[in-house]
N, C-alpha and C positions, 0 to 999 in steps of 0.2 A: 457458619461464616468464618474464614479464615481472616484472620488479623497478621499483617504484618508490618513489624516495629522496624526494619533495615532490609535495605538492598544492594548487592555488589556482586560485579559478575555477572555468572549466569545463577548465582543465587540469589532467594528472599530466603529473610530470619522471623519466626516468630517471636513473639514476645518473653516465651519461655527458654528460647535459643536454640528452637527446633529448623535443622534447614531446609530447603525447598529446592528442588531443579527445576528452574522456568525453561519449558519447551517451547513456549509460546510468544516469549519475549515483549508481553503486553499488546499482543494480539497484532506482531510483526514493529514496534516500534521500538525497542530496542536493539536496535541493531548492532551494535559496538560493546553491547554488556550494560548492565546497569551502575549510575556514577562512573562513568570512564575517568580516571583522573585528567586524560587533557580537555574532555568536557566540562570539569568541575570547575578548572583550571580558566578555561574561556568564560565561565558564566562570572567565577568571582572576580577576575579582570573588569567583565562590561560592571559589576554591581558596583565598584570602584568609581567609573567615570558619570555614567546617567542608566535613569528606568527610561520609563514613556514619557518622550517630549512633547510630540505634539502628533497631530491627524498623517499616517503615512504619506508621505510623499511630500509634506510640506517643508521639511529641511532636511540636509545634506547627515546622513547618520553613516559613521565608519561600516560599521557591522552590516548592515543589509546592503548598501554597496560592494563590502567583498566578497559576501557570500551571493551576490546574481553574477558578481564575475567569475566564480571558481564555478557554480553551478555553468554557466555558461563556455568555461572550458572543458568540460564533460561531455558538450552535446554538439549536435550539428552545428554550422556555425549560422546559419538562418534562424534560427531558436536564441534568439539574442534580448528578448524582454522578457524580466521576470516580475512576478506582481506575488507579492506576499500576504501569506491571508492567516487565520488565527487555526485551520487546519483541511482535511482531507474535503469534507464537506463543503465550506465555502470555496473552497478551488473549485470543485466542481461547478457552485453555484454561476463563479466568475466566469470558469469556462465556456459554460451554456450561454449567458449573458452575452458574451464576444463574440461567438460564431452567429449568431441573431444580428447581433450587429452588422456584420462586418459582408456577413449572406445579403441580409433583408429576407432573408425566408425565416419558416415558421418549424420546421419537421424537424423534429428531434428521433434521431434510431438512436437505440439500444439494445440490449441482449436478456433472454431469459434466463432468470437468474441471475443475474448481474445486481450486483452491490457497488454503490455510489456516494451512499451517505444516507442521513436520517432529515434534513433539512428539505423544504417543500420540492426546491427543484431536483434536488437529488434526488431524492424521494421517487418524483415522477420518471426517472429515468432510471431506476432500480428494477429488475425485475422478476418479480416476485408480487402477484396477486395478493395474496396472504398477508404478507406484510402493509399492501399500502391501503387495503379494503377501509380499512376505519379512518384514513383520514383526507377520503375522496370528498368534493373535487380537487383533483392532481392538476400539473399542465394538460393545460389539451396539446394536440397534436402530436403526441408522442408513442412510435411505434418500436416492438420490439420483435426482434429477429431471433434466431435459432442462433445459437453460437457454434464455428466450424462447420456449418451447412453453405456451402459454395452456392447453392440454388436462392438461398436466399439472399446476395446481396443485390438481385437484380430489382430491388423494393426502393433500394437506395435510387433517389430519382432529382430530379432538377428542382424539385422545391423541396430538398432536403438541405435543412442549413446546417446539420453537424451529425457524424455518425460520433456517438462515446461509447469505447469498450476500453473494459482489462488486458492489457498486452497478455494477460495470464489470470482467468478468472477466481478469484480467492476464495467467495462464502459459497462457491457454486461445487467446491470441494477440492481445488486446485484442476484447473482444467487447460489444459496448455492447446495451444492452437497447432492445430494441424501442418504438416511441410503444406506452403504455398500461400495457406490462408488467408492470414496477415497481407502478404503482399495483393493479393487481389483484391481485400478488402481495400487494400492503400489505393490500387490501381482504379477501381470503381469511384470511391469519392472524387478523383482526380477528373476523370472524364464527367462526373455529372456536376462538380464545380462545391460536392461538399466537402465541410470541412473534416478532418480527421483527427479527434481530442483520445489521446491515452490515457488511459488513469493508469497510473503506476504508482497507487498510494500503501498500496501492499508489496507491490513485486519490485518497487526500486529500491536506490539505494543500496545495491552490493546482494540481495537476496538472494538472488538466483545465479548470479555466478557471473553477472557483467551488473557493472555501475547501475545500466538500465536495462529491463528488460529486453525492448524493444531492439536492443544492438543483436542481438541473439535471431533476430526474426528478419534482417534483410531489410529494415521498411525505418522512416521518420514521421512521425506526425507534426500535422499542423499545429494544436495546440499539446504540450504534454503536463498534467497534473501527477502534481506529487503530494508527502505528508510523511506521517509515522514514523519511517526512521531515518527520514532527515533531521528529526532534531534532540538526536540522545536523548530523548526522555520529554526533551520541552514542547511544548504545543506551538505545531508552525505547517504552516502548507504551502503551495506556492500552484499558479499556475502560467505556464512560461511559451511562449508564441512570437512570431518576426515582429519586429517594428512594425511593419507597414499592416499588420492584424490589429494587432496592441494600441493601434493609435484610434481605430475607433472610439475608444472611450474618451477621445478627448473633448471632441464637441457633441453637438448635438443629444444630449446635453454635455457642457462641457461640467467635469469628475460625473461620470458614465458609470463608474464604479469606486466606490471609494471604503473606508475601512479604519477604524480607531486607531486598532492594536495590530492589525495586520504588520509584518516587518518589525517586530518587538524586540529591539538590538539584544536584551537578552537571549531569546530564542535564535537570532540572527546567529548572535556569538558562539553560542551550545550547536547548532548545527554546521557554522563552518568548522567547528572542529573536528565536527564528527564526520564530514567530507572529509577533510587530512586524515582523520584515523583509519577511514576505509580507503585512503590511496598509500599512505605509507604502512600501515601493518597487510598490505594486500589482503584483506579479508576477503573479498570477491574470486578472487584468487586460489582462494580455498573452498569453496564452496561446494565444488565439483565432487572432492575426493570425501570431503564430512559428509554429504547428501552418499554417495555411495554406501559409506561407512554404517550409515541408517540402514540402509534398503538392505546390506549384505542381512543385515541381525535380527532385522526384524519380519522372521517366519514364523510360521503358527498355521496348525489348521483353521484356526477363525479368521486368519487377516487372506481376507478375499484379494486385497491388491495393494499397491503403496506405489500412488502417484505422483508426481513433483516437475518442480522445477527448479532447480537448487534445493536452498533451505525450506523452498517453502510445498510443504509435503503431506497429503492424503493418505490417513491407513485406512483403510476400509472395510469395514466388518458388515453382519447380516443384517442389522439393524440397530437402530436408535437405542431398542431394547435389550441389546446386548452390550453396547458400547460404552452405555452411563455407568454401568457397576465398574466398570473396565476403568474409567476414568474417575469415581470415587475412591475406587479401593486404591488404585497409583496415588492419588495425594493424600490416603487416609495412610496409607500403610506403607507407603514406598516413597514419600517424599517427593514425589514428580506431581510439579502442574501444567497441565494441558485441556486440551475443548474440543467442541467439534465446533461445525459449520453453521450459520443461520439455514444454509439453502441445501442443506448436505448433513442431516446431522445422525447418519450413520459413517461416517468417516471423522477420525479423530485428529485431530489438528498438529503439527510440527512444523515450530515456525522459530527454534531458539536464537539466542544472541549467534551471529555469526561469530563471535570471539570460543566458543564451546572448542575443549580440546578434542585429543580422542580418547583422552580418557574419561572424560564426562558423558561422551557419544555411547562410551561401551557400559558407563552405569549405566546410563538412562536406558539402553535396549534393554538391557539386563530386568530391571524395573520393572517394565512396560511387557518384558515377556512374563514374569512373575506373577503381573496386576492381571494376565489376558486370561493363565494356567488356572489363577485362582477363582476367576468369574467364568467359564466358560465350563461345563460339563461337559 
């Protein structure tokens, strides 16, 4: 078990003062580097004035108000309510909740493979048998689909109250949506009247090389869910939908959805800053040409492929059983930490701080070609 005493950058320090290259950037949640100093900066500001007041939404707080506005100058302009939750998971949870609402129908689609979160409802819309066998019974009525199979969104049907997919499927190995797909999926909800929730809890946030996936794919959804590196490091989610969706929770019962710490002005504060770090150091901006910079170095007759989307990137080897020496000896012996996949877990995970120079791009291949030469006969 690795111990570590500090973080900064794209590094962790051991206790002994040994460094570490995180690839993984905490498994896509640092997005800006670890400690950013105008994150540090924004959190010891809010520690200054107040923690937790009171039950979200019940008084007027600086922090989660600017930050649903700067969020909401990012997006389409119908995406105009945000609801703040404590992370990736419960977005989803509220997601699901809304579209129920807001339908009256009961049918949840999702996708095989697909990761949503660990939480009952997420859970249920995860897909991955394996994973949810032990702690069935799940929601009912919940089907899942083939991801980028055109034939199957004709499943999607008039008592379907919400399709939720990965604009870009993460633990399924990084799986990017085919030219069209997205948009027809969008086009289908629309005629059958469901609703269409993104999870962008992995691929937003500047990852893939726009602010949000989804700009990249032609298409908006009705609800979109977010997390991880939105909030430099602090625990925060949010999931953001029109006014006239959003107001379901108002009555019937009226607080429809409600939450302690959701919108925790500290976490508020750590994440609008770290939206200003990813619009004024354009790190999105960059992502295109460091995601290249990977892919140009890293060959090898073991690495079967290396798929992506931006930063966030699949190498792919023969199996599980080849890949774990690959990925012990890089952090035993080469200072690089990195994973693979829950749903993919012969392909090896690259997911670093978007702040990564090129010359940390060109250790880290360097490393990572060292770790493959030395486990691979």
């Amino acid at each position: 078990m690795l111990e570590i005493e500090r973080a900064e950058g794209v590094y962790m320090y051991a206790p002994d003062g040994r460094r570490y290259l995180d690839l993984i950037a905490g498994i896509g949640v640092s997005n800006v580097g670890h400690r950013h100093p105008k994150v540090l900066a924004a959190i010891q500001a809010q520690l200054d004035k107040y923690l937790h007041l009171m039950v979200y939404g019940e008084l007027v707080q600086a922090a989660p108000a600017q930050l649903a506005e700067a969020l909401h100058q990012t997006l389409p302009p119908r995406l105009d309510s945000v609801y703040f939750t404590n992370s990736g998971a419960e977005a989803i949870e509220g997601a699901l909740k809304l579209a129920k609402r807001h339908t009256g129908r009961t049918e949840l689609i999702s996708f095989v493979n697909a990761y949503h979160g660990s939480t009952h409802g997420a859970m249920s819309v995860t897909g991955s048998e394996h994973f949810k066998n032990s702690y069935r019974p799940l929601l009912p009525d919940v089907r899942h689909l083939r991801y980028n199979e055109l034939a199957d969104l004709e499943l999607i049907a008039e008592h379907t109250a919400a399709v939720v997919v990965e604009t870009v499927q993460g633990e399924a190995g990084v799986r990017v949506p085919a030219p069209g797909y997205l948009p027809a999926l969008r086009q289908r909800c629309t005629e059958v009247g469901a609703l269409l929730i993104l999870d962008e809890i992995q691929c937003g946030f500047g990852r893939t090389g726009s602010f949000w996936a989804f700009e990249q794919f032609g298409i908006e959804p009705d609800i979109l869910v977010c997390a991880k590196g939105m909030g430099g490091g602090m625990p925060i989610g949010a999931f953001i939908a029109p006014q006239e969706i959003m107001a379901g929770f108002k009555t019937n019962p009226i607080l429809g959805h409600c939450t302690t710490f959701g919108g925790h002005p500290v976490s508020c504060a750590a994440s609008l800053a770290t939206l200003r770090v990813i619009q004024e150091e354009k790190l999105a901006e960059g992502v295109a040409e460091k995601a290249a910079r990977f892919r140009r170095q890293l060959v090898h007759p073991a690495i079967r492929e290396v798929r992506g989307c931006g930063l966030l990137m699949a190498v792919e080897f023969e199996s599980f059983e080849v890949l774990k020496p690959i990925i012990d000896y890089a952090l035993a012996h080469e200072g690089i930490l990195t994973d693979w996949f829950l749903f993919c877990d012969n392909s090896l995970r690259l997911a670093p701080p978007l702040t990564i120079s090129k010359k940390e791009i060109d250790e880290a291949c360097a490393a990572l070609l060292r770790a493959v030469t030395a486990c691979v006969s």
